[in-house]
Every structure is written in structure tokens, then in C-alpha cells.
C-alpha positions as CSV (number, residue, x, y, z in Angstrom):
1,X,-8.7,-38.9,-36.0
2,X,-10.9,-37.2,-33.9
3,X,-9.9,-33.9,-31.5
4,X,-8.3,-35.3,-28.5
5,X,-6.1,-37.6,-30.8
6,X,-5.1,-34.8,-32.8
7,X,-4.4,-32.6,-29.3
8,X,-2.2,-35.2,-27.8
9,X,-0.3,-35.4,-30.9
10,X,0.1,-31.4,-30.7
11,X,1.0,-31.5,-27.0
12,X,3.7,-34.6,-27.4
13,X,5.6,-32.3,-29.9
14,X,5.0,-29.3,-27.6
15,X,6.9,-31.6,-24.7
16,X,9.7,-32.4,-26.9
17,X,10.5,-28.5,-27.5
18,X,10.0,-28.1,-23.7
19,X,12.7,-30.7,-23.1
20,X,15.2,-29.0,-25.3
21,X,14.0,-25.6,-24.0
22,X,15.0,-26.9,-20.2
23,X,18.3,-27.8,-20.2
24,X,19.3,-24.7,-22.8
25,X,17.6,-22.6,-19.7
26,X,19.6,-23.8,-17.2
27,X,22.5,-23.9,-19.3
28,X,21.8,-20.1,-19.5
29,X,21.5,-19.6,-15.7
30,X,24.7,-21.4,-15.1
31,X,26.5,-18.9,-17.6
32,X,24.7,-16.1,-15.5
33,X,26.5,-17.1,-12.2
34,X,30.3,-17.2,-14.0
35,X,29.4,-13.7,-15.3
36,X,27.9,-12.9,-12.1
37,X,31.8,-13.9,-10.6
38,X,33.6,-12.2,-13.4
39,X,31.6,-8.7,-12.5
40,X,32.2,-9.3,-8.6
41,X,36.1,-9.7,-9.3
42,X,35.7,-6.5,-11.7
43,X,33.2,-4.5,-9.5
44,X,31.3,-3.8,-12.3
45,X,27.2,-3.3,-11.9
46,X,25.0,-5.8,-12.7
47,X,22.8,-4.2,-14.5
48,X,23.6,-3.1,-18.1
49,X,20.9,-1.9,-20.1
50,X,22.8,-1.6,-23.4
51,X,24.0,-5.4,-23.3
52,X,20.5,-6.0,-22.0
53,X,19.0,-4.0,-25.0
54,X,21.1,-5.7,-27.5
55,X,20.0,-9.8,-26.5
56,X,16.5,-8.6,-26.6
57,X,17.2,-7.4,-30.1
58,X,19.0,-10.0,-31.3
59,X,15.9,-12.1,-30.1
60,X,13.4,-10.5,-31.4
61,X,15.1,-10.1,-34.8
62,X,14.8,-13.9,-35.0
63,X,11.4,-13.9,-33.7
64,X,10.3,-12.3,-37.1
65,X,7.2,-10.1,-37.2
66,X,4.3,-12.7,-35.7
67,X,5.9,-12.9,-32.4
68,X,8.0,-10.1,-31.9
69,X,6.3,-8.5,-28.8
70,X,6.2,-12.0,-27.2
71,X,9.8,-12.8,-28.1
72,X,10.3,-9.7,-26.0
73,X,8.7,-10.1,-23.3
74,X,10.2,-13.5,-22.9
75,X,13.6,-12.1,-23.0
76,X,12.8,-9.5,-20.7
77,X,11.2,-12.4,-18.6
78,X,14.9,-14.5,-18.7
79,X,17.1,-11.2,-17.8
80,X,15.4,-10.8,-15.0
81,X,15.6,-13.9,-13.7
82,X,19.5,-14.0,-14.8
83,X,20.2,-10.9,-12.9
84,X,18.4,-12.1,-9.7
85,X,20.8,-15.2,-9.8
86,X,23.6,-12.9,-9.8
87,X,22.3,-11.0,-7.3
88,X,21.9,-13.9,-5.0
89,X,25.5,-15.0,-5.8
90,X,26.9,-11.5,-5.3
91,X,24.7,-10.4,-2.4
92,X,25.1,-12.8,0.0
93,X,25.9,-10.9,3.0
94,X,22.8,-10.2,5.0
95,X,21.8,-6.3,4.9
96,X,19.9,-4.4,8.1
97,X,16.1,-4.2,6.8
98,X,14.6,-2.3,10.0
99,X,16.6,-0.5,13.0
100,X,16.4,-2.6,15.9
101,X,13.1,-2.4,17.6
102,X,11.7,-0.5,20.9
103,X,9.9,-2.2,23.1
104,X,6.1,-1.0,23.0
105,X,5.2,1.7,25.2
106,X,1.9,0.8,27.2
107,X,1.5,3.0,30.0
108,X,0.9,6.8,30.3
109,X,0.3,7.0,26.4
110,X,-0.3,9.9,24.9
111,X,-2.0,9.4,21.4
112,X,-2.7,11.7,18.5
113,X,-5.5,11.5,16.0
114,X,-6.5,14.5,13.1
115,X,-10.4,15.9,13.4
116,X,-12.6,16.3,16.5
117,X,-13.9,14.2,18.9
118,X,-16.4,11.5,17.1
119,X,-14.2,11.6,14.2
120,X,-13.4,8.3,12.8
121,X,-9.6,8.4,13.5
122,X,-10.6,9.3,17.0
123,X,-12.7,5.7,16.8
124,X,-9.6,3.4,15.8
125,X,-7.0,5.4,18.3
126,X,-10.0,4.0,21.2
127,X,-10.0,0.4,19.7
128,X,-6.0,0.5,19.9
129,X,-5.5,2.1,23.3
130,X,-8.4,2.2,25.2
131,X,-6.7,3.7,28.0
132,X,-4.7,6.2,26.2
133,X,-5.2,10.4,26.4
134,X,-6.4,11.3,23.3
135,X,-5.0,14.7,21.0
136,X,-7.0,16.0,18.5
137,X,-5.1,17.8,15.7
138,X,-6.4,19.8,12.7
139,X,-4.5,18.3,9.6
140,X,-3.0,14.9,9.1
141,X,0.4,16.2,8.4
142,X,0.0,17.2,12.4
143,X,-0.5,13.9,13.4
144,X,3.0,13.0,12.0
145,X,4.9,16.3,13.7
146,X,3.4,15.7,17.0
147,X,4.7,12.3,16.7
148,X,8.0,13.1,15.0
149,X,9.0,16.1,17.8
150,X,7.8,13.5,20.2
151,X,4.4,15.4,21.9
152,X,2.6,12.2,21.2
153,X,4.1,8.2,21.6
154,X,1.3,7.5,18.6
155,X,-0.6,9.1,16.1
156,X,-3.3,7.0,14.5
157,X,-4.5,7.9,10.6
158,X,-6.0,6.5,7.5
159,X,-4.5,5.1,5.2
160,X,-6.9,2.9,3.2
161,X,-10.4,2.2,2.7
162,X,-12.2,-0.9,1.0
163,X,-14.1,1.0,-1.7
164,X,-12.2,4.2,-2.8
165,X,-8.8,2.9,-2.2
166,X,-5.6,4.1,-0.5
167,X,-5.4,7.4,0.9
168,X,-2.5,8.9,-0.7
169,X,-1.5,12.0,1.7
170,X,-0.8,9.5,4.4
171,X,1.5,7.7,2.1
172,X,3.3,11.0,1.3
173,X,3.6,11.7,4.9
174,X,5.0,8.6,5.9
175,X,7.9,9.5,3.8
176,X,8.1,13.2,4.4
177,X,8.8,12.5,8.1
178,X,10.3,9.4,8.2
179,X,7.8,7.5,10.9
180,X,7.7,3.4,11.0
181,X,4.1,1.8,11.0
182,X,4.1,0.1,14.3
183,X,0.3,-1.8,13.9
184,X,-3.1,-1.4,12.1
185,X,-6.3,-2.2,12.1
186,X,-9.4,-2.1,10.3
187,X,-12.9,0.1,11.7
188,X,-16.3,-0.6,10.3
189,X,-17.4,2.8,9.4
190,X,-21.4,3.3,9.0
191,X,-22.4,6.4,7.3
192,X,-25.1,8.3,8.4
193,X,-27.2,11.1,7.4
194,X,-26.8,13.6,10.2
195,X,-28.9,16.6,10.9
196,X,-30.1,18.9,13.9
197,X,-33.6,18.5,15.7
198,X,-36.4,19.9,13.5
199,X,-34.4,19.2,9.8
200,X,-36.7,16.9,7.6
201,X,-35.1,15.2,4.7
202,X,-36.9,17.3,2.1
203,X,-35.2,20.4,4.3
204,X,-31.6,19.6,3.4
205,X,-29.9,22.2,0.9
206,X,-26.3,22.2,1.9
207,X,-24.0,18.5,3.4
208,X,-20.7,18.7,4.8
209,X,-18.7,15.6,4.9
210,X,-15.0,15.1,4.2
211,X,-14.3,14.0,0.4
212,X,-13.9,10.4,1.2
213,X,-17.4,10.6,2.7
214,X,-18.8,11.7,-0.1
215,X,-17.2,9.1,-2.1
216,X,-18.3,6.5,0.2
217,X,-22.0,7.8,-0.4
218,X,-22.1,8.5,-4.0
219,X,-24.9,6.5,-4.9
220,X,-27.0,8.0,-2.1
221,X,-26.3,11.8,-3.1
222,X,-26.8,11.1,-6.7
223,X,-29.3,12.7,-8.2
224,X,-30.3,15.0,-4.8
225,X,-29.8,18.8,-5.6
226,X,-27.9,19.7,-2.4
227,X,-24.2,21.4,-2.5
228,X,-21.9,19.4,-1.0
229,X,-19.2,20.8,1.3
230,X,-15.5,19.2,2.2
231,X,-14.2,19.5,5.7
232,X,-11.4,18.2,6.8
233,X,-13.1,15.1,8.6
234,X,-16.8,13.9,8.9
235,X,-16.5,14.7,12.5
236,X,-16.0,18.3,12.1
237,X,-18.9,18.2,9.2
238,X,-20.9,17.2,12.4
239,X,-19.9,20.4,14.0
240,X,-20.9,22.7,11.1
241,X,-23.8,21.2,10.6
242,X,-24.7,21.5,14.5
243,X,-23.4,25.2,14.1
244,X,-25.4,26.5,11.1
245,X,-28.2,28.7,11.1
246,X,-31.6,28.0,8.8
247,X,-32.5,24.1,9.0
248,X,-31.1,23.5,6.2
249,X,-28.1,21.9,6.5
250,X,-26.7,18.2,7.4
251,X,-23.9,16.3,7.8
252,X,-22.2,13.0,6.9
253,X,-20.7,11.0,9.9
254,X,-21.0,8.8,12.6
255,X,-23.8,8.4,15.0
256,X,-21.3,8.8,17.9
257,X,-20.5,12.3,16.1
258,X,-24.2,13.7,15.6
259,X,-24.7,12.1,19.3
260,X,-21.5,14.5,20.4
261,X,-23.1,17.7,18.3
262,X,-27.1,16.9,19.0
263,X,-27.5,15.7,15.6
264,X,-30.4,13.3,15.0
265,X,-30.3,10.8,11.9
266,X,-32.4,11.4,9.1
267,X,-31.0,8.2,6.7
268,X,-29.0,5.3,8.6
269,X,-25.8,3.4,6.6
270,X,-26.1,4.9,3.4
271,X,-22.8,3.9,2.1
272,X,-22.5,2.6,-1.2
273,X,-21.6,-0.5,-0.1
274,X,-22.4,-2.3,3.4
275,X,-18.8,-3.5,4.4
276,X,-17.2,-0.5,4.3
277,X,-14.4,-0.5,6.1
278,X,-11.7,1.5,6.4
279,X,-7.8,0.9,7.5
280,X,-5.9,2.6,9.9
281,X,-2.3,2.6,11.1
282,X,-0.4,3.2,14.2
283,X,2.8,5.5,13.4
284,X,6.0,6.4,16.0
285,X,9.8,7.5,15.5
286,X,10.8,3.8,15.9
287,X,10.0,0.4,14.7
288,X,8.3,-1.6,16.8
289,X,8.2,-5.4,15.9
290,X,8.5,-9.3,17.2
291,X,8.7,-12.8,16.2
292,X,4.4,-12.7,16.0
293,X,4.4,-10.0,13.5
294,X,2.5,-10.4,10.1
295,X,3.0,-7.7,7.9
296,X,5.6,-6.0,6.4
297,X,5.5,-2.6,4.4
298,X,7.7,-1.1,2.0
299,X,8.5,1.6,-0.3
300,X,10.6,1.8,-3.3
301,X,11.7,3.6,-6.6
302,X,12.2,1.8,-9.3
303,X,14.8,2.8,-12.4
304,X,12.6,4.7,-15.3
305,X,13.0,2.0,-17.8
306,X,10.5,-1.0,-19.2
307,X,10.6,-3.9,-16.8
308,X,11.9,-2.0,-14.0
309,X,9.1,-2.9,-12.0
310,X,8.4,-6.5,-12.9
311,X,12.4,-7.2,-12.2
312,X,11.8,-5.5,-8.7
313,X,8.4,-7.9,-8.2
314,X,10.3,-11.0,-9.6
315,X,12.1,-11.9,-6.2
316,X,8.8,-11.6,-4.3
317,X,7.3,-14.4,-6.8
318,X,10.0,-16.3,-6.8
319,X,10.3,-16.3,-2.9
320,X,6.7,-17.3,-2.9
321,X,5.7,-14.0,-1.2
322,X,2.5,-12.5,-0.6
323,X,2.0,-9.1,-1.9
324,X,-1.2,-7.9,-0.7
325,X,-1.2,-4.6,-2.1
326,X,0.8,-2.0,-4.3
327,X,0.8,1.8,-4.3
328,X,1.9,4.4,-6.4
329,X,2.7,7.9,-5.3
330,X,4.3,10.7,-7.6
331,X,7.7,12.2,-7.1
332,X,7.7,14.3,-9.5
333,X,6.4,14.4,-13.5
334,X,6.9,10.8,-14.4
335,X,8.8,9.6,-11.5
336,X,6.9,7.2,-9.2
337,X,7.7,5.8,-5.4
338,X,5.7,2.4,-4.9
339,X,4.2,1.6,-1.7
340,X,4.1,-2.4,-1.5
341,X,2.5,-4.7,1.5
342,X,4.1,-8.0,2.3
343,X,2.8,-11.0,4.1
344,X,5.9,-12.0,6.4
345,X,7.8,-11.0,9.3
346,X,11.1,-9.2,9.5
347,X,12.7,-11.4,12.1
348,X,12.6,-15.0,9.6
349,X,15.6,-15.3,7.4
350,X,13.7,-16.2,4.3
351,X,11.9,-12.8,4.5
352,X,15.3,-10.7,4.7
353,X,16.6,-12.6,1.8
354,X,13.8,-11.9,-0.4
355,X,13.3,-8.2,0.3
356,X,17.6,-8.1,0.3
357,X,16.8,-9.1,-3.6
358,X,14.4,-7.0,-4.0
359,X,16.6,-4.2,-2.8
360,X,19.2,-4.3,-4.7
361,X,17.1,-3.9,-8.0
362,X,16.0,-0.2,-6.5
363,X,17.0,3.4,-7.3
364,X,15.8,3.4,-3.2
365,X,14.3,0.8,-1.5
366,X,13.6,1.1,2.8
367,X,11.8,-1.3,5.0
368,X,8.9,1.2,6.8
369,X,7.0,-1.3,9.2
370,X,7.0,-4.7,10.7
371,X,3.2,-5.2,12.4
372,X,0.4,-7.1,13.4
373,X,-2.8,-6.8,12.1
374,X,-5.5,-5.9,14.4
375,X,-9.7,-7.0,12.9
């Protein structure tokens, strides 16, 4: 008998354990919806981690020792998926994801970005509205309060970029002061060495950048014995550099912000990688969204206890939702909020009912942002 003879055989007894496996399955789910009734009538919680604790156990103790983890994580697997059935026959009335939406403002803007002009921020608020005035604030967290006490319609900030990853204060802030993301888009941004008139490359002792600039650069700066200084953007690292005494200093930036401070370029795109992009996102005190929209975004806690997370996922998979990214932000020591992007639109039914799942599962759950995608 040779090997595919003997792998047939294997796989025709694997199909008749499948078909008993099926109907025991559903069997199971139907048994879920009656107890899903019997907790409605009783308003009882759906979740109950000491039932849930004790069928995992019982499992596993059956499982013996080879296949005890997997045993579990089946189990684990098969609760979830019973508990989202009782959700779906509990939960059936539709719940309010977003508050209603303003219509966009697009006259007489007033938009808000953090750093000087040239900065990056400043780069993405001009791809977004052209014709907007333009604010320049110190700090990011000032981008949300000029928004939130309404000196700004928009503030503009980063909030991820395509090598070193998300950029976690904006996440924070988004929270702290309750804003909606309204649109995004993503800027090219090309690195360059930046220096004043006169400054060789063998003259540089000191660069200022802003820490994600440095990141962005690493492999340039390695092995180069210069100190590197953080500001708080690359634009303002212009400024410094343009300011300082000696000839020995340079910055890390934009042309447009060595062109702005009389900087020449002593290296050209020296990012670590040539498609470095980064993301930034439109915020305002209220959401702003139509039937054309693409993304959603949302944050959540989830309960501190194993599967938590996966059970909060499970709708999304089972809706067939795209999640196109997942964030984590501390709370506090060993609590977590998750930041999660969604392909979909607020306004189609199927949408709501997934996230409405979702919710439920959630020490906190809130919709932030309904947007289009801007390249």
C-alpha cells in the first residue's frame, strides 16, 4: 500500500469523526439558544466564568495529558461561539454606535496642527484643506484642547507610521478628550539631512530630530559619533539647527523645513526604508460620516481573564470583517484599552450588528470614527 493509499484511508476515518462531531455541534448551539431564553426570562448575565471554568475542566480531564492544552483551547473556542449565539438571540435590538453626524464644515476653516511651519503635521493639514488657516501649537495634547474648546474646527496629528508603528500618545488623547476621527490620510515623508550653509558632513557633532525621526533613520545614524537631540517635531529640529552657533550642528526633516530655516541638505532620503509613510487623522467634537465612508475605529476594554480578547474578536470573524489593525494602550498596571480598525461603514446594517456583538462582550466598548481614507 503505498502513501496516498494509506492517507486516504486516514482521512476517510477522519470524515467519519467529523460527521459525528457536526451534528453533536449543532446539537450544542441549539441548547445554547434555550439557555440563552431561560437567562433572558431570569435576567441573568451571560457570561459565567465559574460554569465556563468547570466545562473546560471537565474537558480537559477527559482529554488526558497528550492533548490537554488543545482540549482547552477548543473548549474555549466552543464557549465563545455559544455565548455569541446568545448574544445574538438576546441582543436583538439595534444599539446607537456613533451620535448622529454634522455635516462637514468647508468654509472659513480654521485648522490646528502641533510643531512649526514645515513640520510634517503642518504637510497633511495642506493636503486636507488647502484653503484652510493654519495654527501651529507646541504639544499634541494642544491640538486636541484647541479642538475640544472649539478655537479650531480640526486639528490634524499622527497617529501611525509604516515602520515604527502607532504613535501611542495620540491614541491616549483621543480618549482623554473624547474627539471622533472624522478622515485620514497617509504623507510620504522623505528624511533629510539638514544643515546650515558652510556645515560639511564630516562637521556634524550634534542632530536634532524628533524621536520618531530618529527611528525612522536608524540605520543612517548608526555607527556616526554624533549626540542626538529630541525636539518635539523635525520641524522645530530645523529651527535649532538654523539657530545654533559653531557649524556643527544639523537637523532631521523635510526639505520644505530646511528651505523655511536656510538649511541646505547634506544627505537626501536617508530613511531606513524608502516607502516611509506615515498616517495622519483629522479629529473634531463630532462625528462626521456618510454612506461612502470606509473605515471604522474603535476602542475597547476587555474583562482580565484568558480568552477575553479572542471572544471580543470572534464576532468580527465570524461577520467576515476586516480588521486592519489592533492597538494596545495601558490603563493602568495590567489593564489594557485596545484600539482596533475596521473595514466597513457605520451606516450598513451588517456593520452595526457585528460591532453590537462585539459590544456586548466589553468591560467598555465606543465607536470613535466613521471616515474615508484619503492616499
Amino acid at each position: 500500500m503505498d502513501t496516498n493509499e494509506k492517507l486516504k484511508i486516514l482521512r476517510d476515518e477522519i470524515d467519519v469523526v467529523d460527521s459525528k462531531m457536526a451534528p453533536l455541534f449543532v446539537e450544542r448551539m441549539g441548547l445554547s439558544k434555550k439557555v440563552a431564553k431561560v437567562k433572558g426570562m431570569g435576567n441573568l448575565a451571560i457570561v459565567d466564568d465559574v460554569r465556563e471554568q468547570q466545562v473546560v475542566s471537565q474537558a480537559v480531564a477527559l482529554a488526558g495529558d497528550e492533548f490537554k492544552g488543545e482540549m482547552e483551547l477548543l473548549m474555549r473556542a466552543i464557549l465563545a461561539i455559544s455565548k455569541e449565539k446568545q448574544r445574538k438571540s438576546l441582543f436583538s435590538d439595534e444599539l446607537g454606535m456613533l451620535p448622529p453626524p454634522r455635516k462637514p464644515r468647508r468654509t472659513d476653516l480654521t485648522c490646528v496642527f502641533q510643531g512649526v511651519p514645515g513640520a510634517w503635521s503642518e504637510q497633511a493639514l495642506i493636503k486636507l484643506f488647502p484653503d484652510a488657516a493654519r495654527k501651529a501649537v507646541a504639544e499634541f495634547e494642544d491640538v486636541f484642547l484647541a479642538v475640544k474648546n472649539k478655537k479650531a474646527d480640526y486639528g490634524v496629528v499622527p497617529i501611525e507610521n509604516s515602520k515604527t508603528g502607532a504613535i501611542g500618545e495620540t491614541y491616549d488623547l483621543l480618549r482623554k478628550y473624547g474627539c471622533f476621527i472624522v478622515g485620514r490620510t497617509w504623507l510620504n515623508i522623505q528624511h533629510c539631512l539638514l544643515a546650515p550653509e558652510g556645515t560639511e558632513l564630516e562637521d556634524v557633532r550634534e542632530v536634532f530630530s524628533h524621536p520618531e525621526g530618529f527611528r525612522q533613520c536608524s540605520a543612517f545614524l548608526r555607527n556616526r559619533a554624533w549626540d542626538l537631540t529630541a525636539c518635539r517635531n523635525t520641524a522645530v529640529a530645523a529651527q535649532t539647527a538654523a539657530s545654533t552657533r559653531g557649524g556643527r550642528t544639523a537637523a532631521i526633516g523635510s526639505r520644505l523645513a530646511g528651505e523655511l530655516n536656510g538649511l541646505k541638505v547634506l544627505a537626501p532620503d536617508i530613511m531606513d526604508v524608502s516607502n516611509n509613510s506615515t498616517s495622519f487623522v483629522v479629529i473634531s467634537t463630532e462625528p462626521e460620516y456618510d454612506e461612502t465612508d470606509d473605515l471604522i475605529s474603535v476602542t475597547f476594554s476587555a474583562p482580565h481573564r484568558s480568552g477575553a480578547l479572542c471572544e471580543i474578536l470572534l464576532p468580527f470573524m465570524s461577520g467576515g470583517m476586516n480588521l486592519l489593525r489592533i492597538e494596545s494602550r495601558p490603563v493602568t498596571p495590567g489593564e489594557y484599552r485596545f484600539f482596533v480598525e475596521v473595514q466597513g461603514n457605520i451606516l450598513d446594517d451588517h456593520t452595526v450588528e457585528v460591532l453590537r456583538h462585539a459590544s456586548v462582550t466589553c468591560e467598555y466598548f465606543e465607536v470613535i470614527g466613521c471616515y474615508k481614507n484619503t492616499l
